[in-house]
ROMARGU-539025 format. One record per residue (C-alpha): residue number from 1; residue in one letter; x, y, z. Coordinates in steps of 0.5 Angstrom, whole numbers, plus 500, padded with zeros to 3 digits. Layout:
N
(NUM,A,(X,Y,Z)) ...
***
This chain:
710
(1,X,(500,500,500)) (2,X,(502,507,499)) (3,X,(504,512,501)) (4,X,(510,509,506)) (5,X,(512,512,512)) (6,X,(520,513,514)) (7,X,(524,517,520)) (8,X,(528,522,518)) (9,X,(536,519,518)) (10,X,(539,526,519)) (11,X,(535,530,524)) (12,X,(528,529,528)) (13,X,(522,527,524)) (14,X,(518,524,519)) (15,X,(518,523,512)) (16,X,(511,521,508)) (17,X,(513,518,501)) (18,X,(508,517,495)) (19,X,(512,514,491)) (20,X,(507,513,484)) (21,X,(506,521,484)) (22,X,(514,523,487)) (23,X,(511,527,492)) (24,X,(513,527,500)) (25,X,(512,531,506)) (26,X,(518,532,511)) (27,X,(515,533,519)) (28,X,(521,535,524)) (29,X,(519,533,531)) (30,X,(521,535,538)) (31,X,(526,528,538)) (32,X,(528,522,534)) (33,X,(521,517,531)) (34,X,(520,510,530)) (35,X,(514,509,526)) (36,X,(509,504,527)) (37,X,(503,501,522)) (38,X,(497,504,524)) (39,X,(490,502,522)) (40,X,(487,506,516)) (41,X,(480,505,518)) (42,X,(481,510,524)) (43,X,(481,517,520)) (44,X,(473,516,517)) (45,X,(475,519,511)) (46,X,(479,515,506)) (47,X,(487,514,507)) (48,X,(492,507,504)) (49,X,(496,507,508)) (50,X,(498,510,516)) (51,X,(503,509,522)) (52,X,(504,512,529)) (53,X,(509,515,533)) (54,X,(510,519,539)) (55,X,(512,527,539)) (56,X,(510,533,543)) (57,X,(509,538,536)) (58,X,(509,536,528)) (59,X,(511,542,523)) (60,X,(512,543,516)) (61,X,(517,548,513)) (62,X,(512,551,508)) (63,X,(505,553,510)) (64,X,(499,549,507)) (65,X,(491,550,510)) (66,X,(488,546,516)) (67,X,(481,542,517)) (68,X,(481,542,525)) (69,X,(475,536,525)) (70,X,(472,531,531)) (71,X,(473,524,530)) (72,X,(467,523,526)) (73,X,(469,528,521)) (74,X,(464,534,524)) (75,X,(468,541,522)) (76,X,(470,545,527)) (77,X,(476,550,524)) (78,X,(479,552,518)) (79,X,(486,555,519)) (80,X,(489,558,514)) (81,X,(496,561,514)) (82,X,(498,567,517)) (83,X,(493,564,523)) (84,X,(493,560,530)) (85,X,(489,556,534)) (86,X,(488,552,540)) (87,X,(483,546,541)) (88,X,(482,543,548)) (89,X,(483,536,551)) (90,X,(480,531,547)) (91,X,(479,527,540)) (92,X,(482,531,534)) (93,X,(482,530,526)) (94,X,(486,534,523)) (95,X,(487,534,515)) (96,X,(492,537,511)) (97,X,(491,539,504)) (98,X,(498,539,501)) (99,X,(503,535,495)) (100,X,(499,528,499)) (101,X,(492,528,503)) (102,X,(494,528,510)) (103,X,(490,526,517)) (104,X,(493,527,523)) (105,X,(489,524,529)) (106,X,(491,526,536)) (107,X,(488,525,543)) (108,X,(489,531,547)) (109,X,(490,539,548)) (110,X,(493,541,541)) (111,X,(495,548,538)) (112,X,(496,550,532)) (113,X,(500,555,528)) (114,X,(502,557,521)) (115,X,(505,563,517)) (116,X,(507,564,510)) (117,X,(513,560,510)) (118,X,(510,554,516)) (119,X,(506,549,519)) (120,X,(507,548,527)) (121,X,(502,543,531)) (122,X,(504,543,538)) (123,X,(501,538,543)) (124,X,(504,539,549)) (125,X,(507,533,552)) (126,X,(510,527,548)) (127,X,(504,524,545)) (128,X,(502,517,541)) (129,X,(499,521,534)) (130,X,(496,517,529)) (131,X,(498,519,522)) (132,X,(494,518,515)) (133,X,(496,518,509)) (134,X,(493,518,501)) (135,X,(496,518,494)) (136,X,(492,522,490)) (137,X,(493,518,483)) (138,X,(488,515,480)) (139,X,(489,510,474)) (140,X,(482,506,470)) (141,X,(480,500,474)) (142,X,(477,497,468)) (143,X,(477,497,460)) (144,X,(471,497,455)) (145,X,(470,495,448)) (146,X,(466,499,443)) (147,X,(466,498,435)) (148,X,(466,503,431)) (149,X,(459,506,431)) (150,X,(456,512,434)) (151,X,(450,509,439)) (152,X,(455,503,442)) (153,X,(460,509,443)) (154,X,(454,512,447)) (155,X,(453,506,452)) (156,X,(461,507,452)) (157,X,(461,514,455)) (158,X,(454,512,460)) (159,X,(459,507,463)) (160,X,(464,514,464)) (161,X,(461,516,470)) (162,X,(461,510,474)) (163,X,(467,512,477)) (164,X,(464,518,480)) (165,X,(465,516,489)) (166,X,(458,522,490)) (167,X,(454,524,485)) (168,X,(452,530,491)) (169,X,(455,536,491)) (170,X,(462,534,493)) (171,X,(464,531,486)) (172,X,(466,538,484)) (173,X,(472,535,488)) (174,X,(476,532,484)) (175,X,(479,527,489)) (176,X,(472,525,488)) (177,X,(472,524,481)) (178,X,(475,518,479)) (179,X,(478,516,473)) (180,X,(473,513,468)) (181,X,(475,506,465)) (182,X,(479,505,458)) (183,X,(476,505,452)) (184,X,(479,499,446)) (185,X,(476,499,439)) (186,X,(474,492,437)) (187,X,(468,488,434)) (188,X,(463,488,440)) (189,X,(461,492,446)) (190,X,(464,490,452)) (191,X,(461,493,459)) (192,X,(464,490,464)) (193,X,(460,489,471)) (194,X,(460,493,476)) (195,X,(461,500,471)) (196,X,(454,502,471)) (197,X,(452,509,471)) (198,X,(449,512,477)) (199,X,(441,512,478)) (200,X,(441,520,477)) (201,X,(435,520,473)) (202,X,(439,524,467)) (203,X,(438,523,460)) (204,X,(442,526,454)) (205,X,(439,525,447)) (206,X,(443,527,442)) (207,X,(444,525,434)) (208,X,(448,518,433)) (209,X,(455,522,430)) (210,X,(462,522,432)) (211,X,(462,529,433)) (212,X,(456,529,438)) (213,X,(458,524,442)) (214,X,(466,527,444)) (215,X,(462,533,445)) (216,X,(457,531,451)) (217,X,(463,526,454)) (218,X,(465,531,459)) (219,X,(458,535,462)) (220,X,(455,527,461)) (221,X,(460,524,465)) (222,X,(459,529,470)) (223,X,(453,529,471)) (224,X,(451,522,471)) (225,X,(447,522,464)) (226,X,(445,516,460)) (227,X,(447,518,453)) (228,X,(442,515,447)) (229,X,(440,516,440)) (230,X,(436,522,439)) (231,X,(434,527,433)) (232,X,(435,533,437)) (233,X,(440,535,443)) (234,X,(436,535,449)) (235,X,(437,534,456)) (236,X,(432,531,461)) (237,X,(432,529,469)) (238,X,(426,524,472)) (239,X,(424,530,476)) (240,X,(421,533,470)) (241,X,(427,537,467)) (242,X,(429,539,460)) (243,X,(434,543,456)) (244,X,(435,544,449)) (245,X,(442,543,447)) (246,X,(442,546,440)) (247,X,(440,545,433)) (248,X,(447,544,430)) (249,X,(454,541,433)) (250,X,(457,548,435)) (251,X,(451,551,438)) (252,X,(451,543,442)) (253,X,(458,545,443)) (254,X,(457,552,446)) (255,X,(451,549,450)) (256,X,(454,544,453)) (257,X,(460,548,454)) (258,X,(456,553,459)) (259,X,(452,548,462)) (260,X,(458,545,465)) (261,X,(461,550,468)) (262,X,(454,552,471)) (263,X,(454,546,474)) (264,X,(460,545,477)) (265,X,(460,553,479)) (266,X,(454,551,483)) (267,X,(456,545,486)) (268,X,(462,549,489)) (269,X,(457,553,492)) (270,X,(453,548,494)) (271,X,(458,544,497)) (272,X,(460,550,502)) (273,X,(454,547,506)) (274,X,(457,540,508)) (275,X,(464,537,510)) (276,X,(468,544,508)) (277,X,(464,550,509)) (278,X,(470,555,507)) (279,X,(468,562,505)) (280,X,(467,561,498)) (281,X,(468,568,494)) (282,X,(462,566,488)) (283,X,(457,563,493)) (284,X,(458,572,496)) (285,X,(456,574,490)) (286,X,(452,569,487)) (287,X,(447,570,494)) (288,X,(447,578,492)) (289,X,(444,576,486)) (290,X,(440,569,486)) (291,X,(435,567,491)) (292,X,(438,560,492)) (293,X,(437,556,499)) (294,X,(443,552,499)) (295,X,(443,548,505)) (296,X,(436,545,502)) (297,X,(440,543,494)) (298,X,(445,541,498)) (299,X,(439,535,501)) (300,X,(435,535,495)) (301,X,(434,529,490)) (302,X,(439,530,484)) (303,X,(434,532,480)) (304,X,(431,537,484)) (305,X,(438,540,485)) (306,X,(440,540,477)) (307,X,(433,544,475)) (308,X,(435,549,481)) (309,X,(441,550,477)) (310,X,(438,550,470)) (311,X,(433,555,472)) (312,X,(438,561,475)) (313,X,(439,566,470)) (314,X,(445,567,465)) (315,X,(447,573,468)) (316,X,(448,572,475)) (317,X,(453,567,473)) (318,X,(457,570,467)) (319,X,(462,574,471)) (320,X,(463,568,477)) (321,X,(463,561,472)) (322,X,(471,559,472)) (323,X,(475,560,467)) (324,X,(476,553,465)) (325,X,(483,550,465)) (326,X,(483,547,458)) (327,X,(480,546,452)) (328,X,(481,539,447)) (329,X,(479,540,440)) (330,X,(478,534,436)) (331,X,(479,534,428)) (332,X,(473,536,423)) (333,X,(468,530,422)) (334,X,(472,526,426)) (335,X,(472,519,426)) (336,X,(472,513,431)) (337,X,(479,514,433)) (338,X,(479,519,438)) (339,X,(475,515,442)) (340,X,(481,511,446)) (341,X,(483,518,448)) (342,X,(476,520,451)) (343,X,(478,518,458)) (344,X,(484,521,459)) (345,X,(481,528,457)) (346,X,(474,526,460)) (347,X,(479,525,467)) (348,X,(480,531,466)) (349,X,(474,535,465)) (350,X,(477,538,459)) (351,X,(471,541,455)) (352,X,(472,538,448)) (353,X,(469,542,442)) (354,X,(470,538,434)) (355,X,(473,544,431)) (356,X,(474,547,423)) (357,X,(481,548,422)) (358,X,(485,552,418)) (359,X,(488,548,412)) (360,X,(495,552,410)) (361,X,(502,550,412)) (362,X,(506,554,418)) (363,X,(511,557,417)) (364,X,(517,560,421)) (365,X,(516,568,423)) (366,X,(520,572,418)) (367,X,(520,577,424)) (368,X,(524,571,429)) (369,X,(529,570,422)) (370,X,(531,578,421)) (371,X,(532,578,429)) (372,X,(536,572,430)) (373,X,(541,575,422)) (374,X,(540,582,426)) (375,X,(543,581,433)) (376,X,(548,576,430)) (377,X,(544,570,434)) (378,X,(546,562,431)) (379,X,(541,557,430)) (380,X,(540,551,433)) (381,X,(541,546,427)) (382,X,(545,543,423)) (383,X,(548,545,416)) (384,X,(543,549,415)) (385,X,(541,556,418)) (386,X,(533,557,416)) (387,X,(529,552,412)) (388,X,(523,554,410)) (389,X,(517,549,410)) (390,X,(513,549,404)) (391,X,(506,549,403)) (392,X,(507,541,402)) (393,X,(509,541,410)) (394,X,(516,539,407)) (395,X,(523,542,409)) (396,X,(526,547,404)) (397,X,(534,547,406)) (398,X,(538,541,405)) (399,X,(535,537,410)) (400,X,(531,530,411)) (401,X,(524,532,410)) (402,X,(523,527,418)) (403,X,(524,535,422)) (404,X,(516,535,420)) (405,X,(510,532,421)) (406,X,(509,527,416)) (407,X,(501,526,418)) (408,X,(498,531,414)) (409,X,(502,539,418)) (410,X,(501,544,422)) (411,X,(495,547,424)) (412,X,(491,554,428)) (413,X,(487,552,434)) (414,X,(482,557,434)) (415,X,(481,562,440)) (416,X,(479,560,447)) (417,X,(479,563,453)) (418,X,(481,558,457)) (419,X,(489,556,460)) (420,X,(491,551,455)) (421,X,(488,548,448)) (422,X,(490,540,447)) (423,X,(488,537,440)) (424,X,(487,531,438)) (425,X,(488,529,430)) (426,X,(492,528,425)) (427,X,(495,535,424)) (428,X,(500,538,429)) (429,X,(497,545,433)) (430,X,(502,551,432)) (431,X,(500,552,440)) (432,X,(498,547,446)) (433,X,(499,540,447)) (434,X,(497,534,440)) (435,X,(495,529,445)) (436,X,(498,521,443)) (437,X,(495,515,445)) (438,X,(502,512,447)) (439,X,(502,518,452)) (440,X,(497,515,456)) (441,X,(499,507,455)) (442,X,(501,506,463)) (443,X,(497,508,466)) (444,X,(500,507,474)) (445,X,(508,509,474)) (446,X,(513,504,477)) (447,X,(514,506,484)) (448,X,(521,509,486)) (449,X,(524,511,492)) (450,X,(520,518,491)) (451,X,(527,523,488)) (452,X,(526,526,482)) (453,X,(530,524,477)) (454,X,(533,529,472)) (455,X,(538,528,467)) (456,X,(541,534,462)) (457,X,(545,533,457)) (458,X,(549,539,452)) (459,X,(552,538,446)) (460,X,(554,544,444)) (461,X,(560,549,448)) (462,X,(556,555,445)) (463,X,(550,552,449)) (464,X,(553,551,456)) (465,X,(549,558,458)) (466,X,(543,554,459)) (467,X,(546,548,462)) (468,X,(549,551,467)) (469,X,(543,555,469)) (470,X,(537,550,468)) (471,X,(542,545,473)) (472,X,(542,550,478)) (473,X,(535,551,478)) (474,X,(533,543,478)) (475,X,(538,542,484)) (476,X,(535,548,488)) (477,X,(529,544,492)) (478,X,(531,543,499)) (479,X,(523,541,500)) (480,X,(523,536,494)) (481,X,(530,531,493)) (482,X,(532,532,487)) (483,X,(538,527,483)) (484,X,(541,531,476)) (485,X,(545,528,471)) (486,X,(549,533,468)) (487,X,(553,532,462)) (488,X,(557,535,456)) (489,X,(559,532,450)) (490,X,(554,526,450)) (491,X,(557,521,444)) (492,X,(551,516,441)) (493,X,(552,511,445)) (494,X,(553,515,451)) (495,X,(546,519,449)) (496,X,(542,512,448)) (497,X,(544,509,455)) (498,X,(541,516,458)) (499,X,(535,516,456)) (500,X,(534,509,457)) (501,X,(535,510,464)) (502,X,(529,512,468)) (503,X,(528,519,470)) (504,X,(523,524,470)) (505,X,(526,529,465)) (506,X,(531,529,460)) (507,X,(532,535,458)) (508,X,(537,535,452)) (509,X,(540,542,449)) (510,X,(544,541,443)) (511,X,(543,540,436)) (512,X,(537,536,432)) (513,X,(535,536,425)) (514,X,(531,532,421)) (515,X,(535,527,422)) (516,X,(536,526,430)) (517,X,(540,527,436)) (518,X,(547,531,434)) (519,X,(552,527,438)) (520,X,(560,529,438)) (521,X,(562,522,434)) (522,X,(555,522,430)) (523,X,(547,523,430)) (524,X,(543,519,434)) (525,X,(536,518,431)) (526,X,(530,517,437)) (527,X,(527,513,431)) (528,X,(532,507,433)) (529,X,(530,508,441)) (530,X,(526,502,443)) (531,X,(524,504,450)) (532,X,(525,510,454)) (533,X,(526,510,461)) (534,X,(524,518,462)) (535,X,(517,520,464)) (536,X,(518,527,460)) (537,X,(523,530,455)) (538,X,(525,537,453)) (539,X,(528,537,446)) (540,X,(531,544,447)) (541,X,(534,544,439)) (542,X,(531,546,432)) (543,X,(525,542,430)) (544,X,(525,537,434)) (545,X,(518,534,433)) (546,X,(519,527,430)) (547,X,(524,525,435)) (548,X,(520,528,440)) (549,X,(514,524,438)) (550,X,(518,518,437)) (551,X,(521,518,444)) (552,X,(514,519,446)) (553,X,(512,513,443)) (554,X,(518,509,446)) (555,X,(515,510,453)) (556,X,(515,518,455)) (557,X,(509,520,457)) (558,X,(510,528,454)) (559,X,(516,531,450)) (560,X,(517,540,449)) (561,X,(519,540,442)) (562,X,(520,546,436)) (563,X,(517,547,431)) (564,X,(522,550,428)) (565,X,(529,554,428)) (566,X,(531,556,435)) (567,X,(536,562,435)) (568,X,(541,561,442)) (569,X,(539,567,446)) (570,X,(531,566,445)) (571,X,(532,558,446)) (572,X,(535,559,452)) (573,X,(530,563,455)) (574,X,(525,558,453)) (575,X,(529,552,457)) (576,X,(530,556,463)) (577,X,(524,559,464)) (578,X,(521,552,463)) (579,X,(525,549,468)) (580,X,(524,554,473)) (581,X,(516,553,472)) (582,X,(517,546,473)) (583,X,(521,547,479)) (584,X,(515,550,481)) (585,X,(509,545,480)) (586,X,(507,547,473)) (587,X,(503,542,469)) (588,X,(508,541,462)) (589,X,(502,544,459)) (590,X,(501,550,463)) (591,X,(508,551,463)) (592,X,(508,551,456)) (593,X,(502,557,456)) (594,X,(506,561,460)) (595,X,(513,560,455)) (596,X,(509,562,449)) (597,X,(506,568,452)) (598,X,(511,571,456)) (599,X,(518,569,452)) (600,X,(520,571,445)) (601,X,(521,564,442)) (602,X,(516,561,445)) (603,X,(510,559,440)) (604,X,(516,556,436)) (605,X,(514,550,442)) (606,X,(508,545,443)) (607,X,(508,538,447)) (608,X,(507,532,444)) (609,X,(503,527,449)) (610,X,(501,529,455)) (611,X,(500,536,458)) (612,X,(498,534,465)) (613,X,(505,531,467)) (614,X,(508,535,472)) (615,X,(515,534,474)) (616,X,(515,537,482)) (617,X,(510,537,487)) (618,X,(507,544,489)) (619,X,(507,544,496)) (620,X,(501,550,496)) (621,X,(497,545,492)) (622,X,(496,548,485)) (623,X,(502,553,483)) (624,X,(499,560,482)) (625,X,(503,567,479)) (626,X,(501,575,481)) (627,X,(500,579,476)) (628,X,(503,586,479)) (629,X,(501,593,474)) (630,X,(503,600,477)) (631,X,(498,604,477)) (632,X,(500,610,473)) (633,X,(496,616,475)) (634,X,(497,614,482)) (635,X,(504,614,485)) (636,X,(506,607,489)) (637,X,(500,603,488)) (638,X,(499,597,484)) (639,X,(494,593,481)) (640,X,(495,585,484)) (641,X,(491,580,481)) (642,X,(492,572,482)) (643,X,(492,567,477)) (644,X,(492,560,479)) (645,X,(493,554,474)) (646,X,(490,547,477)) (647,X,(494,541,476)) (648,X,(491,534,475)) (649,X,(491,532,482)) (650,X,(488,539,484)) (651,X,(484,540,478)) (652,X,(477,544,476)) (653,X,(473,544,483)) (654,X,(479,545,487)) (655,X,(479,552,491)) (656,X,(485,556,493)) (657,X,(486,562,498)) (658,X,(492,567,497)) (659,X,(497,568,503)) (660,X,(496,576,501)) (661,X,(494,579,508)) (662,X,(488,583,502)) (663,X,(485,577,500)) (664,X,(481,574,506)) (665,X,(476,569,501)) (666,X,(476,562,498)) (667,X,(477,562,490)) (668,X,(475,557,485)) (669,X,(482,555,482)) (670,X,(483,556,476)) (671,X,(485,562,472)) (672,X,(484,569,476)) (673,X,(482,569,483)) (674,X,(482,576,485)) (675,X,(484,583,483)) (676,X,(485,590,487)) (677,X,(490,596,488)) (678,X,(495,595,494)) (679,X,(499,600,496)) (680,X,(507,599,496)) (681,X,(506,596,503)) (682,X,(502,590,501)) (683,X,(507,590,494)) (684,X,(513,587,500)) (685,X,(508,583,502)) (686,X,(505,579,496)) (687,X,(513,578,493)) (688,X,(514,572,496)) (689,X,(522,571,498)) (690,X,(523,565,494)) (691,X,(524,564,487)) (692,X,(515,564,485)) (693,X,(513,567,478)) (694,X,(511,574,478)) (695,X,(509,578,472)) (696,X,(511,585,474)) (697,X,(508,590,468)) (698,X,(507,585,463)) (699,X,(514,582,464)) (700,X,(515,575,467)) (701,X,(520,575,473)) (702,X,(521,572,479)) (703,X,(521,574,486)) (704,X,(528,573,489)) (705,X,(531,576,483)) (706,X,(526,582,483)) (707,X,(527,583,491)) (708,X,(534,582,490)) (709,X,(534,588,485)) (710,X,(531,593,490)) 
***
């Protein structure tokens, strides 16, 4: 069972290890523990694992909140960092939300203290403590078998929601959620016992198309919906319920679209009634504007609680919905193929949205190409200073045609707002994540000892800038055990062990083209590679998309590549800031969004495979990044927004609280959470002391180097 628990070598403490996700929570203790097993069923809510000790005080380095409950679950505080509290004599709970889901069950007097930068809990006297551990990974338990046709997927998509653990308002936490089972193609549907839907009384009908059916997955899953043939989009509840979905598929997809966020919106709110009654910001407005009793649609029948939520106007909502935290966008008429990546996007809560693309070719920035021959910048290629794609998708310059795709080109996904785009179909996006089916092919990674593993490797004396930064940055965790394997001049053979070694991330900086991997002794292609030991890959060299695509058919679960020549100075601000944002806890494709936004050379990258693989935890639960603009009429103030990025174990549904002393209210996570001016004062306060992303007027920063500057 996992996680595992073991003391502390060292110093006084306890360690708790989850060795599938890479995390781990470090506790010192007044003296040297022993741990010991623990029974699991003593923390009412679920955990896998626990053990016991004895200590007078637990903390933490790094500041995370706290749920103070009685035995049996009832709530009695919440404690969120800067705070402090003291309980009484008696039988406590206390839940930790942090990089693994935590319980701490103690009997006797208990105080609790916790800042911006710790967690204390102090009990006084040595005491026997029980502690509770649960990983927040989930794989599918089960597979199901559908043939190639639009109603029999229908059935397939019904048994999505069996996964659901509640189909009360607490399944907009995504711990409640679980992952739906797999989808194979074959000649018969197969739905095995036990992936029933459950009995929510909601009926999707909808045309028997492709295109349809990807679309409604998500709100359907989510909503515990039988899906079934019908000749127009409706939905329908046994209480007597009904909602027109659209006449066509964009309008089902706009529908849908809003219907999901309206819900999960709601059930956030609702939600504030039961276990975690934190004081949400949307439930504030939403009781100005609605006159919605929500301790009742917290009881309700299901249906009852979903006419309620259909019924609340659109304009009461507009301005609380979350911004989504991604989009996936399937290929024009799609066929059957994009069903057996459906549960990975489903998983998720990814809106899907079949779109039309555009047809023409990408091409280089001319504007890119005039600033690299103007400041006298190299490109990272070989033999070739810019080649140009043409209008076939294939390169002009000398090289083999492999630097590009070879399933059809680039194309643009159209406009969202939401944080990232994915994109699945034969065509590679010019921006976001082309999801592959290998990414997602094992599920559960083998469990390590819970370090992450990072090899680097360069391959070029004018690229050591990068390669001296980025090993840096990947070693300077002390909360997170980091192992780097840093090398120079890498032969073929040498560079072929390498990635066949297990690690986290391969991060390769040097020169690729359209025939591989540019070594001292010759070119190593990754088409040559039968198995790769590297979870995820940064192909930091021009036009890296085949052999990142080949690596990720080789076992790697994401791949950064270019998408054509990189000039030096803009690739080593792309390399650099990725791995400072991975240090951090972004999700590769947030991380990849943010690269694009904020550097000059970033929309020449995409991820290949999946964006949801993160390489470090993030100790505050989701990473987040103020955004800092001086007021210009009004000297010494600023306008502070916070913007949070959900990660898949914190995904959509999940709500965050800032350490800024100016914002006192829940937020649900995901893009924007607050905005207001600050005076210079609260600007000292909100710069974090550590290395945090910042963007200061529109620049992307960090929060040492701006401290450091003043």
């Amino acid at each position: 069972m996992y996680p595992e628990f073991t003391r502390l070598s060292d110093a006084a403490g306890l360690e708790v290890v989850d060795p599938i996700e890479t995390r781990r929570m470090t506790f010192a203790t007044g003296r040297s523990v022993e741990p010991t097993p623990a029974d699991p069923g003593r923390f009412t809510f679920p955990v896998d694992s626990a053990c016991r000790i004895r200590t007078d005080r637990l903390s933490l380095r790094y500041a995370i909140p706290v749920d103070v409950r009685a035995p049996d679950g009832t709530h009695r505080e919440s404690i969120d960092p800067p705070a402090a509290s003291e309980f009484p004599a008696g039988e406590h709970l206390l839940e930790l939300h942090g990089p693994i889901k935590v319980y701490v069950r103690v009997a006797g007097a208990v105080g609790v203290g916790t800042d911006a930068d710790s967690l204390h809990f102090e009990f006084g006297e040595r005491t026997a403590v029980e502690i509770g551990a649960r990983s927040y990974h989930s794989s599918p338990a089960a597979t199901v078998t559908v043939p190639d046709d639009p109603e029999a997927m229908m059935e397939a998509i019904s048994a999505f929601s069996s996964s659901l653990k509640t189909t009360s308002p607490e399944r907009a936490w995504p711990t409640l959620r679980g992952h739906p089972p797999r989808v194979e193609r074959g000649d018969e549907l197969i739905v095995p016992k036990g992936l029933e839907s459950p009995e929510t009384g909601v009926e999707i009908r909808l045309p028997p198309e492709y295109g349809h059916v990807y679309t409604v997955a998500p709100l359907a899953y989510y909503l515990g919906a039988e899906v079934v043939a019908g000749e127009t989009a409706r939905l329908t509840t046994e209480s007597g319920a009904s909602h027109h979905l659209g006449d066509d598929l964009s309008a089902m997809a706009d529908e849908t679209e809003r219907l999901l966020k309206r819900t999960v919106l709601l059930d956030c709110v609702t939600r504030t009634e039961g276990y975690y009654p934190d004081d949400l910001h949307e439930r504030e407005v939403l009781e100005s504007r609605v006159d919605l009793d929500f301790a009742a649609l917290y009881d309700a029948p299901f249906g009852e609680r979903l006419a309620a939520y259909l019924a609340v106007p659109d304009d009461a909502l507009d301005d609380v919905l979350p911004t989504w935290h991604r989009v996936t966008h399937v290929e024009t008429d799609p066929g059957p193929e994009p069903v057996e990546l459906l549960p990975y996007v489903v998983n998720d809560l990814s809106v899907v949205r079949v779109n039309a693309v555009g047809d023409d070719a990408w091409t280089p920035s001319e504007t890119q190409r005039r600033t690299g021959e103007a400041t006298g910048d190299f490109v990272r290629s070989v033999g070739v200073r810019s080649p140009e794609l043409s209008q076939s998708g294939t390169e002009d310059g000398g090289n083999s045609a492999r630097g590009v795709p070879g399933d059809g080109g680039y194309t643009p996904l159209p406009e969202t707002d939401a944080l990232e785009q994915a994109w699945i179909g034969d065509r590679t996006p010019i921006q976001g994540t082309k999801l592959l089916p290998a990414a997602f092919a094992n599920e559960t990674p083998a469990p390590t000892d819970g370090v992450v593993e990072i090899t680097v490797v360069c391959n070029d004396e004018e690229m050591r800038e990068e390669w001296e930064t980025v090993s840096e940055i990947y070693a300077d965790r002390d909360d997170v055990q980091v192992s780097a394997t840093c090398e120079f001049g890498v032969t073929t053979d040498d560079l072929r062990d390498l990635l066949a070694r297990e690690s986290d991330m391969f991060h390769f900086i040097g020169h690729i083209d359209g025939r591989g991997f540019q070594c001292p002794d010759g070119v190593l292609d990754a088409e040559e590679i039968d198995e790769t030991g590297a979870t995820a890959v940064l192909l930091n060299g021009c036009r890296s998309h085949d052999q990142g695509i080949a690596l990720v058919e080789a076992g790697a679960n994401a791949a950064v590549v270019s998408l054509a020549d990189l000039w030096n100075s803009g690739a080593i601000e792309v390399g650099e800031t990725l791995a400072r944002l991975f240090y951090h806890g972004f999700s590769i494709g947030h991380a990849m969004e943010i690269v694009r936004e904020y550097t000059s050379l970033g929309n020449q990258y995409v991820v290949m495979g999946d964006p949801g693989m993160e390489l470090a935890q993030c100790n505050n639960g989701i990473p987040f990044i103020y955004h800092l603009t001086e007021v210009s009429n009004r000297a010494g103030e600023w306008e502070a927004e916070f913007y949070t990025y959900p990660l898949r174990t914190h995904s959509i549904g999940t709500i965050v609280i800032s350490y800024a002393e100016y914002i006192d209210k829940y937020y649900i996570a995901s893009g924007k959470c607050n905005k207001r001016t600050i005076n210079k004062e609260e600007l000292e306060k909100t710069i974090p002391k550590w290395s945090a992303p910042l963007v200061l007027d529109g620049e992307l920063t960090w929060g040492e180097l701006l401290l450091d500057e003043d």
